[in-house]
Legacy VTK file of the C-alpha trace (Angstrom):
# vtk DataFile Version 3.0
C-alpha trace
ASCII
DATASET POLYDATA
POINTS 166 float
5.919 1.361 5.638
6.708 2.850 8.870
5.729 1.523 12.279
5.868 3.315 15.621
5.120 1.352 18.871
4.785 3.881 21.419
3.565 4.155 25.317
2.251 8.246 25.240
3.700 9.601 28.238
7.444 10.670 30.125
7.282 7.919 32.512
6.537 5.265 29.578
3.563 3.589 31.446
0.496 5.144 30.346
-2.116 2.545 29.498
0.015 0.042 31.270
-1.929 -2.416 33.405
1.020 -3.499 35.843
2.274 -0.137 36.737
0.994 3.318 37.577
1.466 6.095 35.487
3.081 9.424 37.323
2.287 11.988 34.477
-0.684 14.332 34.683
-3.041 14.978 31.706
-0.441 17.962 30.817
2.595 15.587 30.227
0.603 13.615 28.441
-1.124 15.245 25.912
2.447 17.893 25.782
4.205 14.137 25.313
2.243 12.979 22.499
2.447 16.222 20.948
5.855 15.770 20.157
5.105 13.731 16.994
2.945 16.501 14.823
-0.076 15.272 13.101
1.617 15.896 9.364
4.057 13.771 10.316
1.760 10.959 12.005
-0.427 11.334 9.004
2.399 9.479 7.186
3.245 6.871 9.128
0.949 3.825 7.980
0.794 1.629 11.340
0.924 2.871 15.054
0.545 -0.036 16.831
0.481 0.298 21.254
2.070 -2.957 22.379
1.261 -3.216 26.079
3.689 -5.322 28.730
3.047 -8.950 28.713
1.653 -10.713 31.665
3.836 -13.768 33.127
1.532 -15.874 32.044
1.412 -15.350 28.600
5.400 -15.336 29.015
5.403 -18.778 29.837
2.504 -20.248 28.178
2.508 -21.558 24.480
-0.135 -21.069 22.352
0.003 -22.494 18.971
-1.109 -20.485 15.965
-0.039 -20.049 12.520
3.232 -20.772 11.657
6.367 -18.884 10.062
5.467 -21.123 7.157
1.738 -20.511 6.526
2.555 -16.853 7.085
5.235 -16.841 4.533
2.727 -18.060 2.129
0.011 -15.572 2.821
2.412 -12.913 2.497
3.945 -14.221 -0.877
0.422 -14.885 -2.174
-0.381 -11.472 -1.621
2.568 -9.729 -3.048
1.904 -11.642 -6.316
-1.415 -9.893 -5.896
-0.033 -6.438 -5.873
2.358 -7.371 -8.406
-0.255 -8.465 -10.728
-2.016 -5.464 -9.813
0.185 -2.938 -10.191
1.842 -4.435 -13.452
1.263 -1.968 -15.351
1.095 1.138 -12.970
4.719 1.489 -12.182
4.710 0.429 -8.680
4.872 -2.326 -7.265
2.252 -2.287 -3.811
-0.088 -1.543 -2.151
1.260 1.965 0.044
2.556 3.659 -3.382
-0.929 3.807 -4.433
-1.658 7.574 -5.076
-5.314 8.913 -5.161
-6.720 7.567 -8.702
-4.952 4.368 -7.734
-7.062 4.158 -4.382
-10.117 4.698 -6.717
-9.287 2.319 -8.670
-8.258 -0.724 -7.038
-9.787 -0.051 -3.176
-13.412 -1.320 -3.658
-15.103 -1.408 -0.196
-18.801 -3.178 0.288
-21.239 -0.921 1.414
-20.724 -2.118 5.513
-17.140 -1.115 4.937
-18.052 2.432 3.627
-20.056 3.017 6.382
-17.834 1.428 8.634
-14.720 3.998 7.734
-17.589 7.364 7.240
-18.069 6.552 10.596
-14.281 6.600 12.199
-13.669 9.643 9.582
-16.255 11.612 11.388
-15.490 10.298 14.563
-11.813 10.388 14.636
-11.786 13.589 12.862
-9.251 11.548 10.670
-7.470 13.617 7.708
-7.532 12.861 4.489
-4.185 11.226 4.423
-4.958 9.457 7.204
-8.106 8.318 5.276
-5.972 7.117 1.953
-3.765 5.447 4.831
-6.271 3.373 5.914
-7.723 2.483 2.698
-4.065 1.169 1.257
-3.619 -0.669 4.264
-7.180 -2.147 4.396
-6.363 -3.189 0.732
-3.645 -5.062 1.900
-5.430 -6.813 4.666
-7.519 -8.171 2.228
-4.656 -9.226 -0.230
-3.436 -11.638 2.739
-7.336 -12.197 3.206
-7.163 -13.377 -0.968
-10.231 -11.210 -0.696
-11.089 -9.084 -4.045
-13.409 -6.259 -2.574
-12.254 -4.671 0.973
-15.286 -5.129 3.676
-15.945 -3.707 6.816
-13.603 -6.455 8.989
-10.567 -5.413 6.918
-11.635 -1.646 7.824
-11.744 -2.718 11.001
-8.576 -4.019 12.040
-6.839 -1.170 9.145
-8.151 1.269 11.542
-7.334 -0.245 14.504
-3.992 0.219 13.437
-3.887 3.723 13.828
-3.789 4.084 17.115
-2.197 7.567 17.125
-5.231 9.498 15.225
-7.238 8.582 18.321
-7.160 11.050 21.110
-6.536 9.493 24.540
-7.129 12.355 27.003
LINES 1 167
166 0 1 2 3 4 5 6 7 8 9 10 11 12 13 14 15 16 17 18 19 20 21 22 23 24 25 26 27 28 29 30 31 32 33 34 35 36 37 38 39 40 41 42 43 44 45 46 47 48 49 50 51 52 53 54 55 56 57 58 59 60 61 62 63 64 65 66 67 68 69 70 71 72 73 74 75 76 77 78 79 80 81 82 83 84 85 86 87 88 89 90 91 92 93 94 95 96 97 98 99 100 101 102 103 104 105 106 107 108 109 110 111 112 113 114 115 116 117 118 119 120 121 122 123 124 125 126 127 128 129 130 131 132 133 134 135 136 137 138 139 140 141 142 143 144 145 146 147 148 149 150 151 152 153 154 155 156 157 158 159 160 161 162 163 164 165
């Protein structure tokens, strides 16, 4: 799985809420055109992380820990092992087409959920098997059988890249 974290423009501070950015609509859209949309198509997670403020620098917040995480994480790879058993892989992003079939069951507020962002994304269809293997996964660490519309949700939220920003 590949991850790009990315500001879109020369100066690196567009969508940045401490600085100005200097680049015109040009740079920008001639800056994110650098990465072609084959070759975003593959990538499973672009993910924008903006600048931290101080305070959230200094402040602690607890959530879950390393531990609990760990778990999640090992609980759902024995999912996709058990899954995939007798498929000859071994998760969720080597799924190919009549695996997505297969094992990505979405309720119906999920189907609409992800007609919806195909159409108005104008997502591909890679992009669309993308988000389906990665929704599946979301619900693995959910221990959640059938994908529904939250883990559509935050699978497409993770593709920041197929949506247009100028």
């Amino acid at each position: 799985m590949c991850i790009i974290v990315a500001y879109g423009c020369p100066c690196g501070f567009y969508g940045d809420t401490s600085k100005n950015c200097s680049c015109n609509s040009y740079e920008i859209k001639r800056y994110l055109n650098k990465i072609s949309g084959p070759l975003l198509d593959r990538i499973d997670i672009h993910l924008e992380v903006p600048r931290l403020q101080v305070d959230e620098l200094t402040t602690y917040e607890s959530g879950e820990s390393s531990a609990e995480i760990r778990a999640r994480v090992k609980k759902a790879r024995k999912i996709q092992l058990k899954r995939f058993d007798k498929e000859n892989i071994m998760y969720n992003a080597r799924m190919n087409n009549p695996l997505i079939k297969k094992y990505c069951t979405i309720n119906e507020q999920g189907q609409e959920l992800l007609k919806q962002a195909i159409s108005r994304l104008d997502l591909s269809a890679r992009a669309y098997d993308r988000i389906l293997k990665l929704a599946r996964t979301i619900a693995d660490l959910a221990g959640e059988e059938v994908i529904n519309s939250d883990h559509i949700a935050e699978a497409i939220q993770y593709r920041s890249l197929d949506r247009s920003y100028i």
